[in-house]
N, C-alpha and C positions, 0 to 999 in steps of 0.2 A: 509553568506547565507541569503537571505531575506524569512524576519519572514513567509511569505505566502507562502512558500517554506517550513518551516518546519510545519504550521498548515494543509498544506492537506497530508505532509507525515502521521501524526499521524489520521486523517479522514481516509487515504487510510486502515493504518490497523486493522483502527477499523471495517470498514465496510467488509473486505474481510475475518476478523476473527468471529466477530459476524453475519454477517450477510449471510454468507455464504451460497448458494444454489448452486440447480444440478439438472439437472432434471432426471426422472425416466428411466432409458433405455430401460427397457419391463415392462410390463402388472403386478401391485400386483394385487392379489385377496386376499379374505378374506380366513384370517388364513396362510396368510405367516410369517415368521420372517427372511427371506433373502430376501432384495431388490437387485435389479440392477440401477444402478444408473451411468451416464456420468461421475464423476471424486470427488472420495471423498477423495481427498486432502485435504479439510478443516476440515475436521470430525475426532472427536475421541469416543473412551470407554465412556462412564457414558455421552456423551451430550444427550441434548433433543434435540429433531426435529420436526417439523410440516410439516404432507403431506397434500399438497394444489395441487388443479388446478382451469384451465380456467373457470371452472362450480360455482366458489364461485361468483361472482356476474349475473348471469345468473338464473334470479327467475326459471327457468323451466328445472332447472339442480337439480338431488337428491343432488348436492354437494352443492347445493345455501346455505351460510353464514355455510359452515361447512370446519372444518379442522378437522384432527385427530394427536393427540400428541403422540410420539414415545420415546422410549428411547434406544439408541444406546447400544449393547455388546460388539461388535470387529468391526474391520474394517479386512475386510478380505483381498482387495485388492482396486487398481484402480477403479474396476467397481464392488464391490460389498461389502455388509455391512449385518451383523448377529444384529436383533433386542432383545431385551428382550422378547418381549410379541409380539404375534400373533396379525396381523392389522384386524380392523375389517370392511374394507367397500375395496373394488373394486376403484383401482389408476391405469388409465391405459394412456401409451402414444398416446392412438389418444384425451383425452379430455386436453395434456399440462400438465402433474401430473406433481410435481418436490417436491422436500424436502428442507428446508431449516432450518439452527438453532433459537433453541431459547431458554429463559431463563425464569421457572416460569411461560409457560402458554402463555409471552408475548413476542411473534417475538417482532424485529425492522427492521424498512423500511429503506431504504437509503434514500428518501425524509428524513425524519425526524433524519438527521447528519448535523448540520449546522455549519456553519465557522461564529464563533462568537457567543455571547450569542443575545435572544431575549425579549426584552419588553413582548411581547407575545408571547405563546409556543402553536400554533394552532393545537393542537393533543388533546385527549381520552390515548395517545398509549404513550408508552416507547420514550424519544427525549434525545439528545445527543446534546451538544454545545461543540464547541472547539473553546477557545477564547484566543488571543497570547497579552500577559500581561507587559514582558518587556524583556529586551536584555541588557547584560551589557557586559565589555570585563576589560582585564585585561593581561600584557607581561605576558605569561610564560617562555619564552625562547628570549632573543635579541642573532640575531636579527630575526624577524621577525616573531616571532610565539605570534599571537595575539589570546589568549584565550576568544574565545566568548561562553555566557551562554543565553538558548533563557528561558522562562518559560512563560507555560502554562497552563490555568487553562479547564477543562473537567467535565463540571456539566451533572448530567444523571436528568431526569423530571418525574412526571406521577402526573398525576390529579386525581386520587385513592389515597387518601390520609385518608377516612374514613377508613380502615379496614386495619387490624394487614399484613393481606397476601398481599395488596397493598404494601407496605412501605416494607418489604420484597422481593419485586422482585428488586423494587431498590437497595435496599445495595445488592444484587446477583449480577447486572449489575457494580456494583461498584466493586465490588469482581473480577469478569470477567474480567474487564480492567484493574484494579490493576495488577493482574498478569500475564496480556497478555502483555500490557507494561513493568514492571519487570523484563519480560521472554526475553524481547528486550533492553537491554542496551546498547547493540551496535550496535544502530542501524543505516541500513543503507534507505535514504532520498534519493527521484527520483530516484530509481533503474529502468532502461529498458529495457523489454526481448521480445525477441520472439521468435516465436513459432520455433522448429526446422523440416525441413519437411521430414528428412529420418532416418531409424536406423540408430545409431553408435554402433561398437563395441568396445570392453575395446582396447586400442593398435592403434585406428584409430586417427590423428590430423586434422580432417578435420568435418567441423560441417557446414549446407548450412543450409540456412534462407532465405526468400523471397526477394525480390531485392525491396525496397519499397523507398522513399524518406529517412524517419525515420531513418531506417535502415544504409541507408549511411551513415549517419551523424555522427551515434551514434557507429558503430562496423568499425575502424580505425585500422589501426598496433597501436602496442602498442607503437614505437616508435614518435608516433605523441602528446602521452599524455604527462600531465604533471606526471601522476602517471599508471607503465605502465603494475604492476599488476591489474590489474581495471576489468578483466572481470572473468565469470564463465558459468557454466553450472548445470543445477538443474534437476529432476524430481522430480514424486511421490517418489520414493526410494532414489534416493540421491542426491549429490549435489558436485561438485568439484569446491574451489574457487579459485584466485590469478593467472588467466591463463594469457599469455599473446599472442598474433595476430603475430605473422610473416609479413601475408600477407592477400589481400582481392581482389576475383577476382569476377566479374561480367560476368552477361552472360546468354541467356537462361529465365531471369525471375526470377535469382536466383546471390544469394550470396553464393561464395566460400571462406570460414573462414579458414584458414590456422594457426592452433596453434604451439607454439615452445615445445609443449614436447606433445605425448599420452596420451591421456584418459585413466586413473584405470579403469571404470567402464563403462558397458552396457546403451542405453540409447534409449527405444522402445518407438517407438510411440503411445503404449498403455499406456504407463503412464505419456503423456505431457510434454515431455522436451522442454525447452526453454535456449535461449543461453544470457546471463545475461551483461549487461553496468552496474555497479554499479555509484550509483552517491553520494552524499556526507556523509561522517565517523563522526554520531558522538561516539567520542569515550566513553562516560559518560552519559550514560539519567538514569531515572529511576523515579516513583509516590513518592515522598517525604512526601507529607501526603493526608488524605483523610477524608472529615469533609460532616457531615449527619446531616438532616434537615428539612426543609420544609421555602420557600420564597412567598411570597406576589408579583405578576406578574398581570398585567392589567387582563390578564385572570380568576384574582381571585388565591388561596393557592392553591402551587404546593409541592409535598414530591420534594426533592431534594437532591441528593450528590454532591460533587462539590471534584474534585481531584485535585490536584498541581504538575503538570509534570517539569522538567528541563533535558535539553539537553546540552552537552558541544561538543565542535569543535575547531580545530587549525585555523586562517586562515593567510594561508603564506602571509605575505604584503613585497614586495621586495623591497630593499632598494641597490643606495641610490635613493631616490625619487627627479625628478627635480619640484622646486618650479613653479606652477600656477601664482604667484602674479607679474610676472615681467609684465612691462608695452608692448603694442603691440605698434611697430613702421611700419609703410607703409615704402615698399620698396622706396629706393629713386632711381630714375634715373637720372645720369647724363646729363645734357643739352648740344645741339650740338657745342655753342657758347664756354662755358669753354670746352670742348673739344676739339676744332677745336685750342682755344687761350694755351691751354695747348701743345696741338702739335708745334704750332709755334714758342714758349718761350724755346723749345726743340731745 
């Protein structure tokens, strides 16, 4: 797999797990502790949260340069979440309210997730580098199972490096991805899904998705793969994996997905099912270690953690393989004259 293949899988889920937003689905007022919110799939028990809108850079918005910190109880469902403590200021969907997670006080932006470490680290704010370090391989199996090991190093920043609670949001960020990667060992690299546009019910093989270019490409019979469990189906509640395609009929605007066995389980459009192309197994990741600090950066002394990721992967090389190195010869053609004198000597 090439290495820039597996540093933005691990960007992807850092960002969709830290950094997770949603925005508000109706009107808080002050003194609620149940929000309504578009899809709180990312959200758990005991996170924090920061309610923001469009009015934080709007000098003449009461929101200008204000956010309000939350702390999650339950997740009750798709559209709705039980707070600890009553909000204390008016978040309403015509000013763009939304929620997002954060750690210690301190969101992180998706700007500030970058592919690769930097000379300079251009934030105030919580920064995240993921920088792809080396790749080594190794037979595990002749013939053809060539064991490759990618490793990556994932340093967390903050330029709050004077005060005790600084340096402590970092090692929390570090804590955070520690075990949100941990929690993914097998993890799976370019996964593509999309959105599914009707109910299914449990017993139904048939699951349609938008007819897009993408989509063709990527949702095949299974008989066309090289591995032909490869697809799934997910929501907020569940998840069914190792399906495999029958067939794929067009038509309408729309893709007809034909599966070889029923759906166990319900699958509403209230809780965002999406119909799943898995893309590459590895079978072995996991943060091997995790070293806390502080580095010296043109920007002047940054706090710093810096983790140590490895990923392991089969990759089938088929043998036997015809050698490259033979010489190329131009076609020769024979001349009319030996020709003509070859027929004659006949």
């Amino acid at each position: 797999m090439p290495i820039d293949q597996v540093v933005e899988g691990i960007i992807d889920v850092i960002k969709k797990n830290l950094i997770a937003r949603t925005n508000v689905a109706s009107n808080i007022t002050t003194g609620d502790t149940i929000i309504n919110v578009d899809n709180s799939f990312q959200f758990y028990p005991e996170q924090e949260i920061v309610l923001i809108d469009y009015g934080y850079n709007d000098s003449s918005s009461p929101h200008y340069r204000v956010m309000e910190y939350a702390r999650v109880r339950e997740v009750n469902n798709t559209g709705s979440m039980t707070l600890y403590d009553s909000v204390i200021s008016d978040w309403t969907t015509s000013n763009n309210s939304f929620i997002q997670k954060t750690i210690g006080h301190s969101p992180l932006y998706e700007e500030r997730v970058y592919y690769g470490d930097r000379a300079v680290i251009p934030t105030e704010d919580i920064a995240i580098t993921v920088e792809p370090i080396t790749m080594s391989n190794d037979w595990r199996y002749v013939r053809g199972g060539l064991d490759e090991e990618y490793r990556i190093n994932i340093r967390i920043y903050s330029k709050d490096i004077q005060t005790n609670v600084g340096y402590r949001i970092v090692n929390k960020y570090s804590d955070a991805i520690y075990k949100l990667l941990n929690d993914n060992i097998h993890m799976d690299i370019n996964d593509y899904d999309a959105p599914i546009l009707y109910d299914i019910s449990s017993g139904s093989a048939t699951v349609i998705v938008p007819d897009t270019t993408e989509n063709r490409e990527k949702f095949v019979p299974s008989s066309l793969l090289p591995d032909d469990l490869s697809y799934g189906i997910q929501d907020n509640v569940g998840v069914e994996r190792s399906l495999k395609v029958d067939s794929v009929v067009y038509g309408g605007g729309e893709i007809t997905i034909t599966l070889d066995v029923p759906l166990v389980n319900d699958y509403n459009m209230s809780d965002y099912p999406v119909f799943m192309h898995y893309g590459r197994y590895l079978y072995d990741s996991r943060v091997s270690d995790v070293r806390y600090g502080e580095v010296q950066k043109k920007s002047g002394f940054m706090r710093v953690d810096e983790l140590s990721w490895y990923g392991k992967e089969i990759n089938e090389i088929a043998f036997c393989q015809p050698s490259r190195g033979i010489d190329y010869h131009e076609e020769h053609f024979q001349s009319s004259s030996s020709s003509s004198s070859s027929s004659s000597s006949s």
